[in-house]
Each structure stands twice: as C-alpha cells, then as structure tokens.
N, C-alpha and C positions, 0 to 999 in steps of 0.2 A: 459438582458436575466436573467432569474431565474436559481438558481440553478436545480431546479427541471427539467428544459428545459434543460441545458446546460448536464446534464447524459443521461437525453435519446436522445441528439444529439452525447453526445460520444459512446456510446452504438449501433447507431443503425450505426455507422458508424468504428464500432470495427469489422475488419473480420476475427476476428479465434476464436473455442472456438463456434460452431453454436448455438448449444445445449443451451448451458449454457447463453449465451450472449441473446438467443432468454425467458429466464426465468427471468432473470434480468429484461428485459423489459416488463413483463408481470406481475413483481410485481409492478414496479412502476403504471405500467396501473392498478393497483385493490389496491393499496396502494397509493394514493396520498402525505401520508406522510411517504413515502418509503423509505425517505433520512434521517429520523430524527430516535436519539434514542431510542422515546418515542412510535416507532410502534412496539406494540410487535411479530408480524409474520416476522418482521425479516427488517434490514435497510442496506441500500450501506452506507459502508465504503470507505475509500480513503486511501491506504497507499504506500511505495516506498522505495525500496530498495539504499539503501547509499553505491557506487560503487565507485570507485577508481582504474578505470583499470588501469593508468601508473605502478601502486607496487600492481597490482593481488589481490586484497584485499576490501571486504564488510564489514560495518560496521553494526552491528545487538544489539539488546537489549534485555537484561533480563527482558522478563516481570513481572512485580509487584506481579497482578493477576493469571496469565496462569504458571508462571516459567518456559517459554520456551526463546530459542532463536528466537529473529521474527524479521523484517524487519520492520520499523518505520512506525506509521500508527493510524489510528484512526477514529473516527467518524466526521460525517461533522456537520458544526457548520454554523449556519445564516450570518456570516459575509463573507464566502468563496465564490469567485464571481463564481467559476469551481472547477469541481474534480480537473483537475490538479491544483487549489489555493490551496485545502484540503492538498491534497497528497504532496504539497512543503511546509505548514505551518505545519503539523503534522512530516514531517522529521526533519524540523528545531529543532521543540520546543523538539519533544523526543532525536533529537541528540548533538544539543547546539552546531554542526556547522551551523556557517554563510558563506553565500554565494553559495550554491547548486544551479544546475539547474538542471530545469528536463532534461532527456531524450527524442530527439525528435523521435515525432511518436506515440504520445498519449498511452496507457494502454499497458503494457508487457503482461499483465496477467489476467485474472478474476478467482477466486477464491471465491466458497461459502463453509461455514462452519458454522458447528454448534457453540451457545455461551451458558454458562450455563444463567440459567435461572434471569432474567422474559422474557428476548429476548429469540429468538429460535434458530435466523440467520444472520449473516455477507453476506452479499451480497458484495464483498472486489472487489474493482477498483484496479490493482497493476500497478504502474509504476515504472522505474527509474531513481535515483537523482546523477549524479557527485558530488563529493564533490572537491572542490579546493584541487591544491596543500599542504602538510603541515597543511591539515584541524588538528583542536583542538576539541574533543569532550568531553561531559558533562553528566553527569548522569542526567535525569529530575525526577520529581517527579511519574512519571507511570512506572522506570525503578528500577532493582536492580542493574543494572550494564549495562554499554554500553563499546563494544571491537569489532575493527578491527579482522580479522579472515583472512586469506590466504583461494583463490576458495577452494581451496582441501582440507582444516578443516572445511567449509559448513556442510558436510553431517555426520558429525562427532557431529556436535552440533546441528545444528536443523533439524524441521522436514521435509518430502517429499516437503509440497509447498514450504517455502523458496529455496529446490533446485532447484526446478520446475522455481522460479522465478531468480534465478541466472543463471541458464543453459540460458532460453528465453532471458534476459539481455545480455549477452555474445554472445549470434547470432546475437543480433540486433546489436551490437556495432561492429561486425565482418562485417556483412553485409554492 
C-alpha cells in the first residue's frame, strides 16, 4: 500500500474533527501530491506528542524555525510506509529517544495551519508516542532545545494546539 493510500485510509476512518477531517480528504483528492513538501497549496504532515504519563510529563521541542514549543513532528518522507511510520520516525529523530510507541487508536488530533511561505499549509496528522521508562533525550538538528515539561507547564510554554493535543492525549489514555 502507498503512502498516499494509507492517509486516506487513516483519514476517512478518523471520526472526530468532521469538518476538518472531511478537507483533509479533499485535498489529497485535488492534490495527488498532497503528502509531499514540494506541493505548494499546502501537504500532510505527521507529528506526535512524546508522553510519559507514569511522571505527568511531555516532552516538547524548541523549534529552530518557528521558536515555539511544539510536539515532535515533521514532514513525510518516501521511505515511511504509514502516517503512523512518519509520526514515530519524526518523534524519534527530533527527540533522540529510542524505543517509543505510538499510542493505540490512530490520530489524537488533526490540526491545520498556516506555514510561512513558499508552502501555505500544514495539513498535520497528530498522534501520540510513550516514551519508555527513564527515556534519555537529545537535541536534533531541527531543535534549539528539547525539555520534559510537567501537564500543568503545557500552557505556560506552548501554544493552543499542543494543549489541544495533550488535553485529547490524556482522555485517551484515561479512557
């Protein structure tokens, strides 16, 4: 299965978010190369939030680019055999812990937003990743800094979606 198959099978089988989930799919349908950087009306992203519910705690990254706090993430690359491949090599590499899995239940989140230019738009899959016990993290080359954060310093550092996405994160692991 192609990547390009395997988003609009997570997509059309994502149910919350109608709206949003129903434009997602309607880009890929008028953008065949909907997944890729190089479309500039805007591409799906893959990214996933680095959780550690036993000690209450996400791990988040200074962006290089943006200089926000965000949640590990990134664009899909030809070698990713699924979003959820994207969104677990993009946690890894920007957080330089080994051993995550994702969250079961496919996507916590969709999330579009504007990017400065020559793109327009993030089309963003969100999910989330466990990190093992005693996980060790790394600054990667896309970060200025990467730091554990306690739930309740979330909203303190970054903006509305990452809370959005640790709030949704936290019901599902409740649930």
């Amino acid at each position: 299965m192609s990547l390009y198959d395997d988003a609009v099978l997570v997509l059309k089988g994502y149910e919350d978010q109608e709206d949003l989930r129903q434009a997602y799919l309607e880009h890929l349908d008028t953008h065949p190369d909907g997944l890729w950087k190089a479309c500039g009306d805007g591409h799906i992203t893959a990214s996933a939030l680095v959780i550690d519910p036993a000690r209450g705690r996400v791990l988040l990254t200074l962006h290089k680019k943006l200089r926000m706090w965000l949640q590990m993430g990134g664009h899909c690359e030809p070698t990713d055999a699924s979003l959820e491949a994207a969104a677990l090599r993009e946690a890894t590499e920007e957080s330089g812990v080994a051993g995550l899995t994702l969250l079961p239940g496919g996507p916590v989140l969709l999330d579009r937003h504007p990017i400065p230019p020559p793109c327009h738009c993030h089309f963003d899959v969100q999910y989330a990743v466990l990190a093992p016990r005693d996980a060790e993290h790394a600054v990667s080359e896309e970060s200025l800094d990467v730091r554990w954060f306690a739930y309740d310093e979330v909203p303190e550092v970054a903006d509305e979606s990452v809370v959005r996405l640790l709030e949704a994160t936290r019901a599902r692991l409740a649930a």
